[in-house]
N, C-alpha and C positions, 0 to 999 in steps of 0.2 A: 504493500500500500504506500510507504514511503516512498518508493521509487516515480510515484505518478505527481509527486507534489517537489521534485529534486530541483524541478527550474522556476517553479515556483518561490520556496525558498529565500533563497541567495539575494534574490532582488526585495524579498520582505524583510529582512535580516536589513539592509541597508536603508529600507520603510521604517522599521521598528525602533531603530536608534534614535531617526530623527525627533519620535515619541518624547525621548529622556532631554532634559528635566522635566517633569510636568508639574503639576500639583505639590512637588515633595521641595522644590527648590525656590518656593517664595515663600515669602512671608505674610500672614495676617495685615490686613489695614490696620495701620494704629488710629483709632477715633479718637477724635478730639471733644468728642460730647462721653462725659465719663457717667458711671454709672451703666442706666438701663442698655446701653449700646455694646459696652464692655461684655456684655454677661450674654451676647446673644453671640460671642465670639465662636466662631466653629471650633472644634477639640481640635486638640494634638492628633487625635485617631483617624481622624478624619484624613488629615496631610499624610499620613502612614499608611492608610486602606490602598491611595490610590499611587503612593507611593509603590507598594510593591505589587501594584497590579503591574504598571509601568512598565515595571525591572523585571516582570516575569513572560509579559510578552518580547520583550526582548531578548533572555535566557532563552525561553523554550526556541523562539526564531534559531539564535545561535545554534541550541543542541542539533535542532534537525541541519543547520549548515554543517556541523560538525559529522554528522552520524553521514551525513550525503558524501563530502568528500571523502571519510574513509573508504564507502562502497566503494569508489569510483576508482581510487589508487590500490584498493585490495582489487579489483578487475581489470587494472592496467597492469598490478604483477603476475597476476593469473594469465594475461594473455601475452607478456614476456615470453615467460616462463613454458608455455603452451609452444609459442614461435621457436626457442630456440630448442627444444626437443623433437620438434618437426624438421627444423632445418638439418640436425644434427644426425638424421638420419640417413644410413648407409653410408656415412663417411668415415673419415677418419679422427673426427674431433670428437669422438662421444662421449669421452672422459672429461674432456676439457669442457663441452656444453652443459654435461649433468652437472658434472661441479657446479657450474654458474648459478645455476637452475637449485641447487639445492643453497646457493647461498641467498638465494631469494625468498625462499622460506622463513626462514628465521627473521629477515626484515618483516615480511608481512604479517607477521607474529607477533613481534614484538609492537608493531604500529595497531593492531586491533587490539591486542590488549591494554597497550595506554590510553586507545579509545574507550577502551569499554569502561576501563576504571572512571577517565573524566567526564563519560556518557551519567557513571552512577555518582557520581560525586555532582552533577548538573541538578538529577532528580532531586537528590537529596536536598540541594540549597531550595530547589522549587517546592517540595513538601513545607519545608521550614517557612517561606515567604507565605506557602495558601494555608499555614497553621493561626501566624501573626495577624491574618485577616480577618479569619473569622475569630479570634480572643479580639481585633480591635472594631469586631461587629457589633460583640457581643457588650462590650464596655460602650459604645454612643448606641443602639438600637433603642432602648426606652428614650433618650433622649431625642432622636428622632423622629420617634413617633410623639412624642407632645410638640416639639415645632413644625408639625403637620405632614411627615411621611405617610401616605395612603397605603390602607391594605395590599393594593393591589403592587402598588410601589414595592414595595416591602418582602412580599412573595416572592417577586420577577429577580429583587438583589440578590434572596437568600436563595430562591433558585438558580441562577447563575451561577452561586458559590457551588453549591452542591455539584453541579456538572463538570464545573474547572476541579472538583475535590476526584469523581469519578475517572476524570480523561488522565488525571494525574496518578491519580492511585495506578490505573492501567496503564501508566508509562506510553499512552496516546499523543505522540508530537503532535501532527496535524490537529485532531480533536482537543488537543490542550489550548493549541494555539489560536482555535476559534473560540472553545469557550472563552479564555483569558483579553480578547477582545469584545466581546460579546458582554463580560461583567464591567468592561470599563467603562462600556455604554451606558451599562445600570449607574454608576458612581453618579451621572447627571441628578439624578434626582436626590441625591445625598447633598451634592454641591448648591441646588434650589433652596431647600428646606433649610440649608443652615447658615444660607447667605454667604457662600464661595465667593472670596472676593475677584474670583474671574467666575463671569456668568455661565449657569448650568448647559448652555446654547452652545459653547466654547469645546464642551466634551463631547456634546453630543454631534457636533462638525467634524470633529476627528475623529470620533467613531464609523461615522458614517463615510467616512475615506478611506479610513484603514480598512471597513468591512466588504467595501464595493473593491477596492484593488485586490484583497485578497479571493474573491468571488471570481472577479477579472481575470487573474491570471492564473485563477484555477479553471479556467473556461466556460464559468457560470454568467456568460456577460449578461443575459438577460436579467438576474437579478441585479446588476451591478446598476443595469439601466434605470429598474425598478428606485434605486436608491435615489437618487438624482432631484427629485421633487424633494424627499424628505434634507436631502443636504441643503440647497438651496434656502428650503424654509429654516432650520437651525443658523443656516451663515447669518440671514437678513435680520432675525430675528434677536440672532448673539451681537448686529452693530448696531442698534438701536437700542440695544441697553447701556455701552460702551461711547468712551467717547478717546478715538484714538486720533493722538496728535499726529503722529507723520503720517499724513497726506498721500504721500506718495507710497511708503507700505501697505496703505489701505489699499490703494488701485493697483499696485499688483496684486497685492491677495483677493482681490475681486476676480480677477483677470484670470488669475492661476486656477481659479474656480472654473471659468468659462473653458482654460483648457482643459482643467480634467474632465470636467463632462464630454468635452467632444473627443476626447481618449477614447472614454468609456465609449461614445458611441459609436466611433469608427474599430470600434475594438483591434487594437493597435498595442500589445502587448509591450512592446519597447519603446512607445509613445507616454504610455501608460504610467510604467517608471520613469521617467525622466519628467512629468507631469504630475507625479505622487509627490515625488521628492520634493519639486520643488512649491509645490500647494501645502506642504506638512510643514517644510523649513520655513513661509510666510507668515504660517499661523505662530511656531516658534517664538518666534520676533516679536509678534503680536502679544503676545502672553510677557514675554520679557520688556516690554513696553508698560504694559499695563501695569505689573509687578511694581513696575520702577516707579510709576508715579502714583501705585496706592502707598509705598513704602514712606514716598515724598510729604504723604499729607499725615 
């Protein structure tokens, strides 16, 4: 099954980075009206949740880059390997060929085993980050639901968790990889309820990029198309709550939008990437902008 998402991947792994910093690398507005304003401050758990949601859509990206090019170099020595046993046949070199051939062994041995270790040592940190999540659920959850998270809200988060618990538990890249963007979509309505100093509209545009590209260049374009109305409505709706000073940032990240839709619709897979990247690193800026002058006030 890994082997149908290999070129997928590589190009999400270079999507996923652009993700980091999010959430985890600003700071709270300090208000200048003290008291009642003070006490409606989002928690520490809050910047943490989405914190290693983050770092774990990025991890899991990595592992599957990691687990893909092992195949690829354990199949380049197998097919060495293969070649010079063939060639060495009926001649005179067959000693010196096997030889070869058997030194190549112990490389590709040695190179799947330090994969498999750093394959299990990947999980492991990803078990620990979706442990953190749900203890830092489980400490703001009441408190979320009195500043107005809806049942139905509420369901959809803890169900995401459970799926990214599931795909995880079964050491599922691809399914890891989707739930794990899948829950950071849910994080919007956390970011709402508790007054995210970058608006809920902000996550929910980069969800809907990161979900439509990876749809995309898994050959689901139809859905990706699908997405396109709902990105649109998040972008329009995340700058009319905001007021961003550079001008000119703003109109390319409008712009950037315009391209990636018509990626998505000319379904142009290397259009695509080079339209992801540069719509994600827009929005980047955007957020480190806003940061800067909620930090200012």
């Amino acid at each position: 099954m890994i082997n149908k998402y290999i070129r997928i991947i590589i190009p999400i792994v270079i999507i996923t980075i652009i993700l980091l910093p999010g959430c985890s690398g600003k700071s709270n507005k300090e208000s200048k009206k003290p008291a009642q304003q003070s006490s409606q401050k989002p928690p520490e758990e809050l910047k943490k949740i989405v914190s290693d949601i983050e770092n774990m859509i990025t991890d899991i990206s990595e592992l599957i880059n990691m687990k893909s090019s092992t195949q690829q170099i354990k199949n380049t020595n197998t097919n060495l390997s293969q070649n010079k046993i063939s060639e060495q046949s009926g001649n005179n070199q067959s000693d010196n060929t096997q030889s070869k051939s058997n030194q190549t062994k112990p490389q590709t041995e040695q190179t799947n085993s330090n994969s498999i270790m750093q394959q299990q040592k990947s999980w492991q940190t990803l078990a620990e980050k979706l442990k953190d999540i749900h203890k830092n659920w489980n400490r703001i959850e009441s408190e979320a639901i009195k500043a107005g998270l809806t049942v139905a809200e509420r369901k959809k988060f803890e169900a995401g968790m459970e799926n990214l618990t599931m795909a995880i538990s079964q050491k599922d890249e691809m399914n890891s990889l989707k739930a794990a963007i899948e829950l950071y979509g849910q994080y919007a309505s956390l970011a709402k309820v508790f007054k995210s100093s970058i608006p809920a509209d902000y996550y929910r545009t980069k969800y809907e990029i990161l979900s439509a590209g990876i749809e995309a260049m898994g050959g689901e374009w139809d859905k990706a198309v699908e997405r396109m109305p709902l990105l649109k409505e998040s972008w329009n709706s995340f700058k009319t709550q905001v007021k961003v000073k550079d001008e000119k940032l703003l109109s390319r990240s409008d712009l950037s939008m315009d391209d990636f839709e018509a990626a998505v619709a000319g379904k142009n897979k290397e259009l695509l990437l080079i339209k992801t990247e540069i719509v994600l690193e827009n929005l980047k800026q955007i957020e480190k902008s806003l940061s800067k002058s909620n930090n200012a006030q």
